[in-house]
BAMARSE-800215 format. One line per 8 residues: number of its first residue (from 1); for each residue x, y, z of C-alpha. Coordinates in steps of 0.2 Angstrom, whole numbers, plus 2048, in hexadecimal, padded with zeros to 3 digits. Example, Ala and Ser with C-alpha at 12.3 -4.5 7.8 and 13.67 -1.06 7.14 Angstrom:
2
1	83E 7EA 827  844 7FB 824
//
This chain:
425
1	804 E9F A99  7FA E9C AAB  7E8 E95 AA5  7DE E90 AB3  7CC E8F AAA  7C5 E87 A9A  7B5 E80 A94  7B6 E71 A87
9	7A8 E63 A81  7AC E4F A86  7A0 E41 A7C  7A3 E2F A82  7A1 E24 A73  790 E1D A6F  790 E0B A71  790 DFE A61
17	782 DF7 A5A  77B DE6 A5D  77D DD9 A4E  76E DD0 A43  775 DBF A3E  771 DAC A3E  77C D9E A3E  780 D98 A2E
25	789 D87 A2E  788 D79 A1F  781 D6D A29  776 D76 A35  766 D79 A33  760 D87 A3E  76B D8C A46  762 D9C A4D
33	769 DAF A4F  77C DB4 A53  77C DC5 A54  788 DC9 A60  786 DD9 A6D  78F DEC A66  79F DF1 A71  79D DFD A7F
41	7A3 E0E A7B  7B2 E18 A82  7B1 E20 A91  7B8 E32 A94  7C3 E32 AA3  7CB E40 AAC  7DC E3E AB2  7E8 E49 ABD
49	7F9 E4B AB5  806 E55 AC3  80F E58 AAF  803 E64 AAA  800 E75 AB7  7F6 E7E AAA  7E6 E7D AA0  7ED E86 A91
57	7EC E75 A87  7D9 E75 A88  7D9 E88 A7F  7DF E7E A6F  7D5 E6F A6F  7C2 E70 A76  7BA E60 A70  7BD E4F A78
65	7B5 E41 A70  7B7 E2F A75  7B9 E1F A67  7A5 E18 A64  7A5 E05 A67  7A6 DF7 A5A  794 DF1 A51  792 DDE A56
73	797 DCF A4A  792 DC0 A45  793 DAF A51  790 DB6 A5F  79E DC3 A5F  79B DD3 A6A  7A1 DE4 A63  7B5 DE9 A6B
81	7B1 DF6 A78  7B9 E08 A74  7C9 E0E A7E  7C4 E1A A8A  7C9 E2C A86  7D7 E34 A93  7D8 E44 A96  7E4 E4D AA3
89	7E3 E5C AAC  7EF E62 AB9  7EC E5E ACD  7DE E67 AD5  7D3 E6C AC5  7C1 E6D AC8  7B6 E66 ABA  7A5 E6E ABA
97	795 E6A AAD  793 E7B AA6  781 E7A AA3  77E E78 AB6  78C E7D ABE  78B E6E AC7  79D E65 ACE  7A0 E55 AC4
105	7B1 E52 ACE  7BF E59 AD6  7D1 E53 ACE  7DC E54 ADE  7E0 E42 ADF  7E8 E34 AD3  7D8 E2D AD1  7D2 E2B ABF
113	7C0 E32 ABF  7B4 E2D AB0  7AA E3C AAC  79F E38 A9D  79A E25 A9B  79B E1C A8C  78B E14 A83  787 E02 A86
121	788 DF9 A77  778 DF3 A6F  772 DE0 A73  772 DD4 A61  764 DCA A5C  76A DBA A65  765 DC4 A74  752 DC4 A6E
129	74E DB1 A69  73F DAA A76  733 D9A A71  728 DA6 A6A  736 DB1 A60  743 DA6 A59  746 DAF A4C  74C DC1 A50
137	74E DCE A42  754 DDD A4C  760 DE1 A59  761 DEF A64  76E E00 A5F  77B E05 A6C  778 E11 A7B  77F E25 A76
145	78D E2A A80  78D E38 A8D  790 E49 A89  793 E59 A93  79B E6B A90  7A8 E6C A9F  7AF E78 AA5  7C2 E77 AAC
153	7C7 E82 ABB  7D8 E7E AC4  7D7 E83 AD6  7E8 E80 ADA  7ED E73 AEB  7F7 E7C AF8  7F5 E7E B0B  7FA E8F B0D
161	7F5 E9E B01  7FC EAD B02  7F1 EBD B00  7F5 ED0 B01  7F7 EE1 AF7  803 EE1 AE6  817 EE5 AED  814 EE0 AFF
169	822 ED0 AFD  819 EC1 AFA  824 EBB AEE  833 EBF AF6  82B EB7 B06  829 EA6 AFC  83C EA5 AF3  844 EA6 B04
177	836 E98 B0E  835 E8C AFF  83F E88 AEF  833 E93 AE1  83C EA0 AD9  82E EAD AD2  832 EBC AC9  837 EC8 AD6
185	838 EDD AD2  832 EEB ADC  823 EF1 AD1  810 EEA AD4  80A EDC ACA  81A ED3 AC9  812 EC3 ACD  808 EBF ABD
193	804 EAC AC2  801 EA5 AD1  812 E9D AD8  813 E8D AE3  820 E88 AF1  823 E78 AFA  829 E7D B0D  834 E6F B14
201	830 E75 B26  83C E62 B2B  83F E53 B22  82E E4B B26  822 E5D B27  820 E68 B17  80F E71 B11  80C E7A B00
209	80B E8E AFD  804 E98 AF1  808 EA9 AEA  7F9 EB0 AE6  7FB EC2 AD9  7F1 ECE AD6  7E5 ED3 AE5  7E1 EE6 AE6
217	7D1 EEC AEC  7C1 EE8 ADF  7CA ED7 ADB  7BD ECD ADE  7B2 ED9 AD3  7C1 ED6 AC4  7CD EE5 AC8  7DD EE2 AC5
225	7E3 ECF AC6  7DD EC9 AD5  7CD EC1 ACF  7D8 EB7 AC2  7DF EAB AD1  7D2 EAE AE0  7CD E9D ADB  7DD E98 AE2
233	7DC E9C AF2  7CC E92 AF5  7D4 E81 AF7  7DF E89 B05  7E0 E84 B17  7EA E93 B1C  7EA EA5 B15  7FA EB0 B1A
241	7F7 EC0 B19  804 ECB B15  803 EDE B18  813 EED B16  816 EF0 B29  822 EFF B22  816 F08 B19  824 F0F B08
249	817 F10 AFD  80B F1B B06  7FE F0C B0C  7F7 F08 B1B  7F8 EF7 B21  7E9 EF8 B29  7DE EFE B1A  7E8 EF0 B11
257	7E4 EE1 B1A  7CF EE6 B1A  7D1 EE9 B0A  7D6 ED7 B08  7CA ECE B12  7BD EDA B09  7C2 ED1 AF9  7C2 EC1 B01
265	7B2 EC1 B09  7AA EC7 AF9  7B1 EBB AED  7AD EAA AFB  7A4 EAA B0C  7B1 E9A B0E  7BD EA7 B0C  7BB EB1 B18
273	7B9 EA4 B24  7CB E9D B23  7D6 E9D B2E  7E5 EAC B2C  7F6 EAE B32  7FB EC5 B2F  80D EC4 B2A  814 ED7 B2D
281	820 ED5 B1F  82F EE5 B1E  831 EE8 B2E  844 EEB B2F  83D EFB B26  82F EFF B32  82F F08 B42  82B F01 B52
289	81C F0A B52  816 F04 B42  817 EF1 B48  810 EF5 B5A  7FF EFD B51  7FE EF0 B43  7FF EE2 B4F  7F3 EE8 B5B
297	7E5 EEA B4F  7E9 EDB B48  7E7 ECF B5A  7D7 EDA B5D  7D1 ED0 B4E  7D6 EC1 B56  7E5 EBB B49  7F6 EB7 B4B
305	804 EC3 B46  816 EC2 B42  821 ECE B3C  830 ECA B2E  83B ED1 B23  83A EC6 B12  849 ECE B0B  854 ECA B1C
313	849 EB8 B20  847 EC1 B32  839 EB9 B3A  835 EAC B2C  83C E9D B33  82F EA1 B43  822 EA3 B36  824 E96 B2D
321	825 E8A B3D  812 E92 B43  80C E90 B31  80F E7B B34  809 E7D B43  7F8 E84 B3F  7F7 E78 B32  7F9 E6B B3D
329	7E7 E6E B44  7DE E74 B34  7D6 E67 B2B  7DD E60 B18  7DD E6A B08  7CB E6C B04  7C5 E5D AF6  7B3 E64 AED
337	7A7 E55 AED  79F E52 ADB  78D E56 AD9  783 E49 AD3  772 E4E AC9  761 E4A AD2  754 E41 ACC  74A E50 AC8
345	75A E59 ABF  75A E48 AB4  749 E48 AB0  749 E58 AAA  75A E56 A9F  754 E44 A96  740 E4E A95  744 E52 A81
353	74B E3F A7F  73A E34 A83  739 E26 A77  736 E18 A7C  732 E06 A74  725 DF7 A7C  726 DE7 A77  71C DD8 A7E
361	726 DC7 A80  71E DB9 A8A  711 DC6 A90  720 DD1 A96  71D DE1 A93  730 DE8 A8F  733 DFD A8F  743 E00 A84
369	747 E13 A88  759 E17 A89  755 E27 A93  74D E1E A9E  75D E13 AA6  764 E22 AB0  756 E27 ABA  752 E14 ABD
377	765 E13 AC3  761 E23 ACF  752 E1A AD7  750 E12 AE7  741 E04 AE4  742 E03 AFA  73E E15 AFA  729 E19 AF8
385	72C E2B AF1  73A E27 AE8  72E E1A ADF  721 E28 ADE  72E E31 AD4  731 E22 AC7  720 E20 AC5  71C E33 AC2
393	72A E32 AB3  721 E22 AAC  713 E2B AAA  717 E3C AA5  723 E32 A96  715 E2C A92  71A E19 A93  70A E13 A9F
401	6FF E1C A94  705 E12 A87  704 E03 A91  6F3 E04 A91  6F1 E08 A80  6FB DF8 A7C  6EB DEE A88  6F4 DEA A96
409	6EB DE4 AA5  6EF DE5 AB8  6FC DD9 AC0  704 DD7 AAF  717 DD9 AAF  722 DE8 AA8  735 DE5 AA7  740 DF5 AA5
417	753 DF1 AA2  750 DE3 AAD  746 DEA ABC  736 DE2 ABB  725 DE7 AC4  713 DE3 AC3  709 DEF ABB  6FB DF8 AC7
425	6EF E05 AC1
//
């Protein structure tokens, strides 16, 4: 079974939490707190396997949840970190938050990509001894790993898609230019899955083609099968159009190819932009006459035509030589950028999750607010709106407000996860 979509849930592992201990030794006296720092917890990484072609795995199994790191020990000893969390997806799946529908990464590369973080693991008490404090009771728990509901959509990797109506020889045209052997039978709908072909134009020059099913007219409105595997086409460079020059079935050619486009255009703009070769496939069948007025409307529209016979390989070879050259000048399979969340997106996501802790230590006023470390991470201190922002979010949290509740005066410092500032009313 061809699945191209699915939508699972990934949790990174919270981190562990920090230890409360002192050092007990026979003949030490004091010896102070040893509470050791929890480990970090796993990561959920996303992997491209070239094994896997399908998503079909991810209709069985739809949560992913990473190991939480180990609590910290006694002496000093830090938590073990979790293992990060693998999972593998086949070449050219795009990996979306399904709450925004924003791109968290494109898997077109070998490049392991991270996808939810694991939680830090919570500082012991030996972190929290000063001259003032020198005894600690408390520790601090571990960070909560990410969490997301992804969705999964392959958008298969290939230079050249081919397009056209049901029966018009695209499959046949890709068994005799590449090694692919689809199901091949003189009905429509034979082609169930999309099919790709490697085309060895030489010993140093091949590209990758894709049979794409299913397009009738209304495809991009979910007629037939055609919407299924649209997505497909997206990634390509180069659309060959193939059209029934000869007619047998009672079409026209003409209506067929903007038809096409029609469905094209309405499913991407980006679609109907790219570049496209008309193939005039069964032409040993067709009359001169046929050929002469499809290729006529066809260069009025500015494209290049060729004509073939499939069955025979007439005119493929010619094709396929044009197909590489075209390539040659487009530019490389389309790689989606991932979408980061802005400021304003993160504010508003962490806006139910506002605790926040003060504590004063040598007249340091420190904010403990776990939500908080991600919008600090997005902000650039050299930027003055960007520090506007941050110090719109302190306020409407609440945290300056309780600043001044807690007395304290202007000048006075204020440390958050390590950035410190003086405090200005």
């Amino acid at each position: 079974m061809f699945v191209d979509k699915a939508k699972i849930k990934i949790k990174a592992g919270n981190g562990g939490d920090g230890a409360v201990s002192f050092h007990r030794e026979k003949y030490v006296a004091a010896g102070g707190p040893d509470g050791g720092d929890g480990g970090n917890g796993g990561n959920v990484v996303f992997q491209v396997d070239d094994n896997f072609s399908t998503l079909i795995d991810f209709r069985y199994k739809r949560k992913y949840i990473a190991e939480n790191g180990e609590n910290g020990g006694k002496k000093r000893c830090t938590g073990k970190s979790a293992p990060d969390l693998v999972i593998k997806v086949p070449r050219g799946t795009l990996v979306r938050e399904a709450e925004t529908g924003r791109i968290m990464a494109d898997m077109s590369d070998d490049e392991p990509k991270i996808l939810a973080k694991g939680g830090r693991g919570g500082k012991g008490n030996c972190n929290f001894a000063t001259s003032t404090r020198q005894i600690p009771k408390f520790a601090k728990p571990g960070f909560p790993g990410e969490e997301f509901e992804v969705t999964l959509e392959l958008k298969l990797l290939a230079d050249v898609g081919l397009v056209g109506f049901p029966n018009v020889g695209k499959s046949t045209l890709i068994s005799v230019v590449s090694a692919a052997k689809p199901k091949i039978a003189n009905y429509h709908f034979t082609t169930l899955t999309p099919v790709l072909g490697v085309v060895r134009l030489d010993e140093e020059r091949s590209f990758v083609m894709a049979d794409i099913p299913g397009l009738i007219e209304g495809a991009s409105e979910g007629i037939g099968l055609g919407h299924e595997f649209l997505r497909h086409v997206e990634r390509c460079r180069l659309i060959l159009h193939v059209l029934d020059v000869s007619g047998i079935e009672g079409r026209d050619p003409i209506e067929d190819f903007e038809a096409i486009n029609k469905e094209l255009a309405n499913f991407s703009e980006s679609l109907a932009e790219c570049p496209q070769i008309v193939v005039a496939n069964k032409s040993d069948m067709a009359t001169e006459e046929q050929i002469e007025t499809l290729r006529s409307y066809i260069e009025e529209q500015g494209m290049a035509f060729f004509t073939i016979s499939a069955v025979t390989t007439q005119g493929t070879k010619e094709l396929m030589d044009a197909v590489g050259q075209r390539l040659s000048e487009l530019p490389p399979v389309k790689i989606y950028e991932a979408q980061p969340l802005s400021p304003e997106d993160m504010e508003a996501r962490l806006s139910s999750h506002r605790d926040f802790e003060i504590e004063i230590e040598d007249g340091i006023y420190y904010v403990s607010a776990p939500w908080l470390e991600p919008i600090l991470r997005t902000v650039n201190m050299d930027d003055y709106s960007s520090l506007q922002y941050f110090q719109r979010v302190l306020r409407s949290s609440g945290i300056i407000d309780k600043l001044e509740e807690m007395g304290i005066e202007e000048g006075e410092t204020v440390n958050i996860f390590g950035f410190e500032f003086d405090f200005i009313r």
